[in-house]
N, C-alpha and C positions, 0 to 999 in steps of 0.2 A: 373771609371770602376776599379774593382778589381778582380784579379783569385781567391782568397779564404778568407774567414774568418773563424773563431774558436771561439769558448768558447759562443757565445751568446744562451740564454737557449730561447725553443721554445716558441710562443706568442699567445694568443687565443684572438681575437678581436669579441667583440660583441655589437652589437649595443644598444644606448639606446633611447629604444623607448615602447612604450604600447605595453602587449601581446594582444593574445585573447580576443574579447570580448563576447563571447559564455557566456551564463550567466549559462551555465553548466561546466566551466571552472574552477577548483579552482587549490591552491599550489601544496594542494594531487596529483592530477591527471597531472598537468605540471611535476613535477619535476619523476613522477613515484610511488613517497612512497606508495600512496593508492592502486596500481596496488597489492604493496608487503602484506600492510596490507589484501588485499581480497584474499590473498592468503592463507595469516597465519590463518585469521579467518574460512576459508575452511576445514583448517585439521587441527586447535586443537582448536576450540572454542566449548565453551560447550554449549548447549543448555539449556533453561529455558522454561516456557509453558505460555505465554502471559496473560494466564485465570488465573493460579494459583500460579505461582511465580516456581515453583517445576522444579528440573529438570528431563530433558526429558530423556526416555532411548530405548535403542535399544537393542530385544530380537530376539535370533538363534532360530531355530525352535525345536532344542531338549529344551533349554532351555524355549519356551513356552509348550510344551506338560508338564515339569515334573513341572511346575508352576500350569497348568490347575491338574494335579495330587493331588500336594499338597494341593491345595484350594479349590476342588470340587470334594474331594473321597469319593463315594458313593451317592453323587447326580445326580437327573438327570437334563442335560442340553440340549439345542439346542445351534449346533457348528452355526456361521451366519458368513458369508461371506460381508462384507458395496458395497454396491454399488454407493449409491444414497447416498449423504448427505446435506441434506436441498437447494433442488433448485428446481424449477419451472420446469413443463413437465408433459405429461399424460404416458410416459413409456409403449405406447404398444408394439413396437419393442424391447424394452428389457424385456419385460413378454414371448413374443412371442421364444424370442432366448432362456431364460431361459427352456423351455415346450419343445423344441425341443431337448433340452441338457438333457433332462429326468426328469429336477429339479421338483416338487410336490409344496411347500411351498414358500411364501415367507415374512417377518415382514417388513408392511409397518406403518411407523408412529407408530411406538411399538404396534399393531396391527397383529397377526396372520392371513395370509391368500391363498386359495388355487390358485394356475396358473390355471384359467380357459380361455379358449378359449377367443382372443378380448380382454381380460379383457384389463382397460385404467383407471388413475386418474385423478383427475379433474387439467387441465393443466393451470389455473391460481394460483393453489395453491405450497408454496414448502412442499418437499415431504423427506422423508427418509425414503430408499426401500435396507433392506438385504437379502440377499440368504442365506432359509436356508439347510444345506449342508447335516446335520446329525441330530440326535436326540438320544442320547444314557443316558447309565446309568454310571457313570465315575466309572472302577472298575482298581487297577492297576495291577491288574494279567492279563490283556490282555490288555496294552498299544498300543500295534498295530494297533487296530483298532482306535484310538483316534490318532496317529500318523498319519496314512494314511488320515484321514477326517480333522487334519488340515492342511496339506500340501497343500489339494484342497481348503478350503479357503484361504488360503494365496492366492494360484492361483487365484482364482475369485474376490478377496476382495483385487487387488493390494498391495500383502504383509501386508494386514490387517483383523483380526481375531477376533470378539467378542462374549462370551461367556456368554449364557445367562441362569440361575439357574431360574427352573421352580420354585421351591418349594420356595425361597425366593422372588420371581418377581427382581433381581438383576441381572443389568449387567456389565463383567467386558470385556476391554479390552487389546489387545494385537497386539505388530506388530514388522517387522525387520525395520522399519523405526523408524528416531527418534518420540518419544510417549509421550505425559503424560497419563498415564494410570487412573488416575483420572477421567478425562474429555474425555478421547479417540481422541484428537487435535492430529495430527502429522503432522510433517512439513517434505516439501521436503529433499534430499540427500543436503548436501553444498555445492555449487560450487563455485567459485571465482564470476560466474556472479551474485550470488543471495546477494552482499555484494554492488553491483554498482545502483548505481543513474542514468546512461546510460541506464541502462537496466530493461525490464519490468518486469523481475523476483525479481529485487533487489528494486525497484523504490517504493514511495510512490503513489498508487491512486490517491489520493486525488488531486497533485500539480506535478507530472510526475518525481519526482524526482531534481523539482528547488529550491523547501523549500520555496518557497512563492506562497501564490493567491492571483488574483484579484478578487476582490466583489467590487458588486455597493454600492456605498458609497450614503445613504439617505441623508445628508448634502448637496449634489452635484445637486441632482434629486430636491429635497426641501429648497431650501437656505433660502427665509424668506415666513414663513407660518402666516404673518400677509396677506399676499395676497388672494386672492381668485381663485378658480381654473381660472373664468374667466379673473381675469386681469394677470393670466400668472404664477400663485404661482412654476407648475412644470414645470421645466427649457427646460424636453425633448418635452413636446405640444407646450409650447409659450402660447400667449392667446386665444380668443376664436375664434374657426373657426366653420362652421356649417358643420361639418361633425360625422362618428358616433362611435369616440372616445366620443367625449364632447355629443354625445347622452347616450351613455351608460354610462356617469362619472354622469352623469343629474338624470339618473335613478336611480343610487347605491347612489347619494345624497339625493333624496325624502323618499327613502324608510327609512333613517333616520333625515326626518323632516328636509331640508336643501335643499340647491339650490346651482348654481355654483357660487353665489355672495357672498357666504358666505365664512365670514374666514378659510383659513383651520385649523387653532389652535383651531375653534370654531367645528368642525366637527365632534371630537368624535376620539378615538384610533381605534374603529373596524369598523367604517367607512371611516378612512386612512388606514387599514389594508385590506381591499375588494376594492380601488381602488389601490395600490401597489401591492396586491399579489395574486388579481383576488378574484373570487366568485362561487360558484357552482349552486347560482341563478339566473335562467332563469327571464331576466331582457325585461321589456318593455320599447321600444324606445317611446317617442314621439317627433314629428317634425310638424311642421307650414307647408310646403309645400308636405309632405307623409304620414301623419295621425300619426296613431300606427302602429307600427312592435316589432317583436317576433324573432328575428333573432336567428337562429338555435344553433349557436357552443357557447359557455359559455364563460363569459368573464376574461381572463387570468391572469391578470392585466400588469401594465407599467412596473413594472421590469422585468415580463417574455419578455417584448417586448423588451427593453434592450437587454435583454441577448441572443435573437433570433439574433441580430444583428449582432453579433460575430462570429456569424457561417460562415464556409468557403463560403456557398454559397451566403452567404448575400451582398457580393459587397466592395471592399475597403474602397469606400467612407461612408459605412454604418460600417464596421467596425472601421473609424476612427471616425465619429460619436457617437456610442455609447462609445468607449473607456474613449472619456470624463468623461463619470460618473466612471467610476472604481476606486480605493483606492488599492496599492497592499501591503500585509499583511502576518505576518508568517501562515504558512501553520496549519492551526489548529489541524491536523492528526498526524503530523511527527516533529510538534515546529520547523520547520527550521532543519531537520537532514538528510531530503532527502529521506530517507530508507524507505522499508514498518517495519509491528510491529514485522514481524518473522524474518527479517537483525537484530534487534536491540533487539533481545534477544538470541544470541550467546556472550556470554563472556567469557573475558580471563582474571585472577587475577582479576575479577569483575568489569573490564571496557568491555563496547562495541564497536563496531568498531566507531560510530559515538562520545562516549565523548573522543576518543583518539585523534580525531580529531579537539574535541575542546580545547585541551589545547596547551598550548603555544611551541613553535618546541624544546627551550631547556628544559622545562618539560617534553616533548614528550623522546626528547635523551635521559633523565636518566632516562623514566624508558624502553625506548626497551634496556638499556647497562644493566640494572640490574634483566631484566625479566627472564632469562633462570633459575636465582636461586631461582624461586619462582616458575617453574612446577615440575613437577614428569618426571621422568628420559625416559619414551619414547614420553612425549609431548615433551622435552629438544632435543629428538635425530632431532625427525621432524623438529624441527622452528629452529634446529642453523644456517644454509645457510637462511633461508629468513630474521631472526633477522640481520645479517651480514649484508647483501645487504642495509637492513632499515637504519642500525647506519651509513655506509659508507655515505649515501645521505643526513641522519640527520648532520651529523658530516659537510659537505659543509656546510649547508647553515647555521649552528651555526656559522661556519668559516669565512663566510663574513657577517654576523652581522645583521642574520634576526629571531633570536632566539624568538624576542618579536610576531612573526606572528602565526596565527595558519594554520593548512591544511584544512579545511575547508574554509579558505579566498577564495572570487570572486576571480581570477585574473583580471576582469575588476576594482576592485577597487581598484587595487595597484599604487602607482606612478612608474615613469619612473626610479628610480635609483631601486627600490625596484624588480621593473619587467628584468632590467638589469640582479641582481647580483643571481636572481631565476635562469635566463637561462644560467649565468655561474656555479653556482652549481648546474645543471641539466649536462650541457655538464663534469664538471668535475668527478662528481658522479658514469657518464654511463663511467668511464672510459678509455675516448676519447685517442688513440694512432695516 
């Protein structure tokens, strides 16, 4: 027992043991950095237009008017308002709200047409349906009235304006959101959530934001196609049972001169093609003890049956079943970067948020130490406190000797000293008192 000691300096004990195994877990997001990068990229990343490489710009509404001025004086145009932009629906309710609002016209499908009563399009087709607002002659001794008609598109055409020259069949557009004006593409406001793999705004489609899928692996389903369907060639049937799988594989075989006895390497490419990935011919069963049949629904093939399996409602046991045949592979949409393609065209000194992530954490530290002397002096005012925060967290974990890692790393795949010294340069990083 002792009343006092002195001098021993405070002690941070941490365990070592494996982090997270979330396979949405990586460095980035354990230690914080990436929280900082979705931030930086929010308010000074610049934007690029996926279609054309070009970057994107964002126009004030005086600054559209005296653009439509300078490029279309003396012509006449129709001001259009976008509503609709290429997606499926018959739009009676929104023909209807239009008619009631007083509106007359509207360009459906680059197509001039009038709001009639009911009017509806054909709802399996997509469609692009603008409002059009004005029709005038662009003169700029009376700007005002071209002011006034585009402020109401903006309104109707969610801050988007496009301007269409009768006389040339030519249209250009315009908006306060970011724009390529070439193509008329514009992309959301930037937020921090639209830079994350968490989230559906930020995420790749394709793979939810994991940067890998699974696909049925044809190896796995077909291992040796010296067999025959009947003696068992595809792994998910087994061999041959009298039921009316092996009736409808019996049929999709005859019709190309073949039986189930026959080799499958002997079968033909587009006769392993219509039993794998189905057929849209209406195929006739025959069977020994119920004749002929015609059976109604088209047959889908085996890998749709696979894949039906996987569904939440399909049963565990059916989901651990079909899992078998899967293969999991980089994400074909995103290469493994997680993002969708409008996160990963905002950049900064011509990195995006995802290659910052893939370089190594001491190439990462020299360039967030050296980046401020490469913007312009009110990108520089913005990023100096979040650049700070970066280097202070980069600079730990350079410090304890993880420089060779990148932030994009799983955390499930780190080892045990490696996942240690993360969560001590996490705790010392945040500052911990």
């Amino acid at each position: 027992d002792v009343d006092y000691i002195t001098g021993l300096s405070p002690v941070i004990a941490i365990e070592q043991k494996t982090v997270n195994r979330n396979p949405r877990s990586t460095i980035g997001t354990t230690t914080e950095i990436y929280d900082f990068l979705r931030l930086l990229y929010s308010r000074i990343g610049r934007a690029r237009s996926y279609i054309t490489g070009n970057e994107m710009v964002r126009y004030t509404d005086d600054k559209i008017v005296s653009l439509i001025l300078q490029r279309f004086n003396g012509s006449k145009i129709y001001v259009l308002a976008p509503l609709v932009k290429n997606r499926k629906g018959h739009y009676k309710e929104l023909f209807e709200t239009l008619r009631k609002k007083g509106f007359l016209r509207v360009r459906v499908d680059g197509e001039l047409m009038e709001i009639t009563p009911g009017m509806k399009l054909d709802r399996y087709k997509n469609h692009s349906v603008e409002l059009v607002v004005d029709r005038m002659r662009v003169n700029d001794k009376d700007p005002q009235r071209l002011r006034d008609t585009v402020e109401s598109a903006l309104a109707q055409g969610d801050k988007q304006v496009m301007i269409y020259d009768v006389d040339k069949d030519d249209i250009a557009h315009y908006s306060q959101l970011l724009m390529d004006p070439a193509r008329g593409l514009s992309y959301r406001e930037p937020a921090p959530h639209n830079f994350s793999f968490n989230s559906p705004q930020g995420y790749c489609p394709k793979c939810k934001g994991l940067g890998y899928v699974n696909i049925i692996d044809r190896s796995k389903v077909l291992p040796d196609d010296s067999l025959s369907i009947h003696d068992g060639a595809f792994t998910p049937l087994g061999k041959y049972k009298n039921t009316t799988i092996f009736w409808q594989l019996s049929s999709i075989c005859e019709a190309y001169g073949a039986t189930l006895k026959t080799p499958v390497r002997d079968l033909g490419e587009e006769c392993l093609d219509e039993i794998l990935n189905g057929t849209d011919r209406r195929l006739t069963l025959k069977n020994d003890n119920l004749g002929t049949l015609t059976p109604i629904g088209a047959y889908e093939g085996l890998l749709k049956y696979i894949d039906m399996q996987q569904d939440d409602d399909a049963g565990t046991a059916a989901q651990k079943w079909s899992g078998q045949f899967y293969t999991r592979c980089e994400c074909p949409e995103c290469h493994g970067d997680r993002l969708n393609r409008e996160a990963l065209h905002f950049f900064i000194d011509g990195q995006n948020i995802a290659q910052l992530c893939r370089l190594d954490i001491g190439a990462l530290y020299d360039w967030s130490k050296n980046i401020l002397d490469h913007l312009d002096d009110r990108d520089a005012r913005i990023a100096a406190e979040i650049i700070k925060e970066i280097n202070v967290r980069l600079r730990f974990l350079v410090d304890v000797g993880l420089e060779y890692l990148q932030l994009n790393r799983a955390s499930a795949t780190l080892s045990g000293g490696e996942s240690q010294r993360i969560r001590l340069a996490t705790q010392l990083g945040s500052e911990l008192v």
